[in-house]
C-alpha positions in Angstrom: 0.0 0.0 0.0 1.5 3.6 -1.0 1.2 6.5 1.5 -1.6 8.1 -0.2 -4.1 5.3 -0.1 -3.5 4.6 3.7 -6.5 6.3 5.8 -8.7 6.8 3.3 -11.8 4.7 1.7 -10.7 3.1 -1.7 -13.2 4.0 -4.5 -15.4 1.1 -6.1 -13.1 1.4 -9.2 -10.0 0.7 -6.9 -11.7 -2.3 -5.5 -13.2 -3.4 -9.3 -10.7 -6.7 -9.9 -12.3 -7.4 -13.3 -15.2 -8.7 -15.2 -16.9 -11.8 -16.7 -20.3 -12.7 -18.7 -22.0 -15.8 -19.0 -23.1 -14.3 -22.3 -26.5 -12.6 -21.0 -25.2 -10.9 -17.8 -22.5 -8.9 -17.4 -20.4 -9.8 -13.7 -18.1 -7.5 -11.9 -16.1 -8.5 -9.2 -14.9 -6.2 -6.4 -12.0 -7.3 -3.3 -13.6 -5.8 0.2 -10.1 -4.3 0.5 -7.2 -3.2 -1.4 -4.9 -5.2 0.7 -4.9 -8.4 1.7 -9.0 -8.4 1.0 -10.9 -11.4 2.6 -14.1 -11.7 0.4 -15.1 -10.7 -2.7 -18.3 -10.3 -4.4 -19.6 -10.2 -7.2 -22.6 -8.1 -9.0 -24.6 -7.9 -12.0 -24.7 -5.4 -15.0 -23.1 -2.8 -13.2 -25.2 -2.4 -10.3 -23.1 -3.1 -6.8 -26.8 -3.3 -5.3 -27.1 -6.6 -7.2 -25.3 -8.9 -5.5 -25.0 -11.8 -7.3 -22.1 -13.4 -5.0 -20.1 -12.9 -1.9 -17.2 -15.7 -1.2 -15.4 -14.8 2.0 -12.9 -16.6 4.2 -9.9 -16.2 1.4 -7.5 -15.3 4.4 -8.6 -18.4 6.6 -8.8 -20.5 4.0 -12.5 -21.4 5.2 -14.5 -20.7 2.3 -18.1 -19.7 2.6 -20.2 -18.9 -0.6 -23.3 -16.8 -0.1 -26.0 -16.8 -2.9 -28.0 -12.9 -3.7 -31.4 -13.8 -3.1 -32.4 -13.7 -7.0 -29.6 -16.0 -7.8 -30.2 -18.8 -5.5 -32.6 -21.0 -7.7 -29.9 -21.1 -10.3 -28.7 -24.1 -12.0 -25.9 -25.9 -10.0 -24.1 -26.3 -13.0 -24.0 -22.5 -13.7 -23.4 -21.3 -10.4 -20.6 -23.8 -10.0 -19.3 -21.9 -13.2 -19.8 -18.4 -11.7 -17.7 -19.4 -8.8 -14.8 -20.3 -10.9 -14.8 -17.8 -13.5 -14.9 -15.0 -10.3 -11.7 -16.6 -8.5 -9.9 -16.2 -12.0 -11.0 -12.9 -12.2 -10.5 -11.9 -8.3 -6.7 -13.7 -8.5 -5.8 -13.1 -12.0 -7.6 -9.2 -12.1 -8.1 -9.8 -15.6 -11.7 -9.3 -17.8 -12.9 -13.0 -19.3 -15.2 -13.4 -22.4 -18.4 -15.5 -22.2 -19.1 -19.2 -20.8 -19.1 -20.4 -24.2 -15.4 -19.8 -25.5 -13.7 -22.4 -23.4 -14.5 -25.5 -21.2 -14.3 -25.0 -17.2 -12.5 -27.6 -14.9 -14.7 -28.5 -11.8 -12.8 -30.8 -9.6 -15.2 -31.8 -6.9 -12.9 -33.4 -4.2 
């Protein structure tokens, strides 16, 4: 951290790691801090209010995913691929295309 961010509130855009779609919705995800952040979450179309995702526990290592209440009845399949596609984005900070331009890994033990 540089001396001019310490003290102060980061701005969304400072927070903003990247973005994803699943080729209808457009996903955002933002780190709760600049340093060392614990969660992340993710939103929808641009609107922080529409919070799709929040994963915390990335400093324990005890991972909790909690579901927006209008994404909850999702597909298992599709949420499985949100999660994925948002640690790429929250780790790599890099912007990924839609669901359809590559196959995602799910290794489920």
């Amino acid at each position: 951290m540089d001396r001019q961010s310490r003290g102060r509130n980061p701005s969304p855009g400072e927070l903003e790691r990247g973005r994803f779609s699943d080729g209808h919705t457009d996903f955002t995800v933002r780190a709760s801090s600049i340093d060392a952040p614990d969660s992340f979450q993710v939103s929808a179309d641009g609107n922080p209010a529409d919070i799709v995702l929040i994963v915390s526990g990335i400093n324990s290592g005890r991972l909790h995913a909690t579901w927006g209440s209008g994404w909850r009845s999702f597909a298992p399949d599709w949420k499985v691929w949100v999660e994925d596609a948002a640690f790429k984005v929250f780790y790599k900070g890099v912007t990924i295309g839609d669901r359809r331009q590559g196959k995602v890994r799910f290794c489920d033990g």
